[in-house]
C-alpha positions as protocol buffer text, in pm:
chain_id: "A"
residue {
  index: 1
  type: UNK
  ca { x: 0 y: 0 z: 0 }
}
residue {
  index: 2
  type: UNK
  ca { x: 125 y: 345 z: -93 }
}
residue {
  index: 3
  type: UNK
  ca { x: 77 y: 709 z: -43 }
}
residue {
  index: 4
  type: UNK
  ca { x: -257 y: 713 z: -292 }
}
residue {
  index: 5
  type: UNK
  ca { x: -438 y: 406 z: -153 }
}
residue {
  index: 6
  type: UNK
  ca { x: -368 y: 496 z: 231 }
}
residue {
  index: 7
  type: UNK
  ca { x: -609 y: 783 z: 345 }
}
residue {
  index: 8
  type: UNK
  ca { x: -511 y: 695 z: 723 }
}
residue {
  index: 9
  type: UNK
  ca { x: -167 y: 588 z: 856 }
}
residue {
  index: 10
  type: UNK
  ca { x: 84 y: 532 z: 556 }
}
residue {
  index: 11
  type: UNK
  ca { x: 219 y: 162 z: 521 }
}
residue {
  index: 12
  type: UNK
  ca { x: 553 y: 306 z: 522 }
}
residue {
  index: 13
  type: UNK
  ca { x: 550 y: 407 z: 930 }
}
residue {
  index: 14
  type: UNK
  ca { x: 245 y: 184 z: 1018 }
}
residue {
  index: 15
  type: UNK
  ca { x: 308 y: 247 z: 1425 }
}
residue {
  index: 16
  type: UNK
  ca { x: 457 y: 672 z: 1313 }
}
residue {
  index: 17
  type: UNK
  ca { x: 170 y: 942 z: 1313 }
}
residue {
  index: 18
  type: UNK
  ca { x: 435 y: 1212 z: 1228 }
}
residue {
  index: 19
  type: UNK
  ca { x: 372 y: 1229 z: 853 }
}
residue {
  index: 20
  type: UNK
  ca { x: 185 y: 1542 z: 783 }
}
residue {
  index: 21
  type: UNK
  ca { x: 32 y: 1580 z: 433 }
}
residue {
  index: 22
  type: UNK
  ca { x: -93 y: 1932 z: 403 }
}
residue {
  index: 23
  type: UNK
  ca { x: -158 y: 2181 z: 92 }
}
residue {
  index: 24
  type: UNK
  ca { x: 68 y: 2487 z: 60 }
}
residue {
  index: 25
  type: UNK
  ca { x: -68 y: 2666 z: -274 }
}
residue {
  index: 26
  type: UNK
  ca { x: 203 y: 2951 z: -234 }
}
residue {
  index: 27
  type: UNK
  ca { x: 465 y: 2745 z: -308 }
}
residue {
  index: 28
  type: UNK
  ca { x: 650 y: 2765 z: -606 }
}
residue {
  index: 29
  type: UNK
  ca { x: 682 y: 2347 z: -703 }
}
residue {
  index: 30
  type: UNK
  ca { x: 421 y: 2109 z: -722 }
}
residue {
  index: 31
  type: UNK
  ca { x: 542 y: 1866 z: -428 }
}
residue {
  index: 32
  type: UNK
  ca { x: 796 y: 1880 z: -134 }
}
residue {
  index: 33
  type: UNK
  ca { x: 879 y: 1657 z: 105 }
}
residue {
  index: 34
  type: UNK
  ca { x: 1090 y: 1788 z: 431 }
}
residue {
  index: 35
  type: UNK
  ca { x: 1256 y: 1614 z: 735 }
}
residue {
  index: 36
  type: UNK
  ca { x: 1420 y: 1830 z: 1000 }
}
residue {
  index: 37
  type: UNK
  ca { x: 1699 y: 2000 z: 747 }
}
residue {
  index: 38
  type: UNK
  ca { x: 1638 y: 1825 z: 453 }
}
residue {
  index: 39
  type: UNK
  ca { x: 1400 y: 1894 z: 221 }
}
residue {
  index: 40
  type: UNK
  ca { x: 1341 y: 1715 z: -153 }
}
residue {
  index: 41
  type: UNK
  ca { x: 1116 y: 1939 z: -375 }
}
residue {
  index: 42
  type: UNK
  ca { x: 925 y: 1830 z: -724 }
}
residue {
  index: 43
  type: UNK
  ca { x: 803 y: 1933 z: -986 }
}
residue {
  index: 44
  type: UNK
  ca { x: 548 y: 1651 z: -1033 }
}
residue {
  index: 45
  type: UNK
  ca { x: 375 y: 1395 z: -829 }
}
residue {
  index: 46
  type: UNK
  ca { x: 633 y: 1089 z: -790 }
}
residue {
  index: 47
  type: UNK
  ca { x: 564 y: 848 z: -508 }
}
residue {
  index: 48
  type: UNK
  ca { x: 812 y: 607 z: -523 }
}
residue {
  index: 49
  type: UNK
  ca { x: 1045 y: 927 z: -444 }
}
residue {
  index: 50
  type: UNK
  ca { x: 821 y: 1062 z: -187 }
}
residue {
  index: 51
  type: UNK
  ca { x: 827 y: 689 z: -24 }
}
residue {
  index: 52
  type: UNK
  ca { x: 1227 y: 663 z: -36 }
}
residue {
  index: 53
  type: UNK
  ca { x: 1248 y: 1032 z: 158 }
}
residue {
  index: 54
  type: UNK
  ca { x: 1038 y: 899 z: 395 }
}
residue {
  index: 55
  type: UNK
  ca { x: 1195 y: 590 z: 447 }
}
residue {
  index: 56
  type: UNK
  ca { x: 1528 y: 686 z: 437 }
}
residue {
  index: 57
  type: UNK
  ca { x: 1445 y: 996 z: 700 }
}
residue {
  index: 58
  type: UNK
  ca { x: 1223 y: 842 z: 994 }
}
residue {
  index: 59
  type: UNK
  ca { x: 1208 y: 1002 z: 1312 }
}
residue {
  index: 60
  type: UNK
  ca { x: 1444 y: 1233 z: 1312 }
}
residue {
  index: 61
  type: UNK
  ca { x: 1276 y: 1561 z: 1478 }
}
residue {
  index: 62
  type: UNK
  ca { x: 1447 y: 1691 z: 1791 }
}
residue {
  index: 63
  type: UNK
  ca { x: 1154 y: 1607 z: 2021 }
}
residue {
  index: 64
  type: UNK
  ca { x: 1106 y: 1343 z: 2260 }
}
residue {
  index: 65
  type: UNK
  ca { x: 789 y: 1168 z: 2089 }
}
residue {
  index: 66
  type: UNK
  ca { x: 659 y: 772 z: 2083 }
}
């Protein structure tokens, strides 16, 4: 299951609720992706890339959270 067909949790961090997914019209490309300093922006829609960000940059905030 990917980021289209998972309206809930994602099936990449099943037990994480820190993925935010949230509309930002002003923003000059189409897609980005950020983790605490990094930060991958697009130009179109391309999950497979959004999935590998995620993956590769879980849980990596400076708080204290489950």
């Amino acid at each position: 299951m990917g980021l289209r067909k998972s309206p809930e949790r994602s099936s990449v961090h099943p037990k994480s609720a820190k993925i935010i997914v949230a509309p930002y019209y002003e923003m000059a490309d189409l897609v980005a992706v950020t983790a605490w300093g990094r930060m991958d922006a697009m130009t179109t829609f391309d999950e497979e890339r959004i999935l590998r960000f995620i993956r590769a940059n879980p849980d990596r905030g400076p708080e204290a959270v489950p």
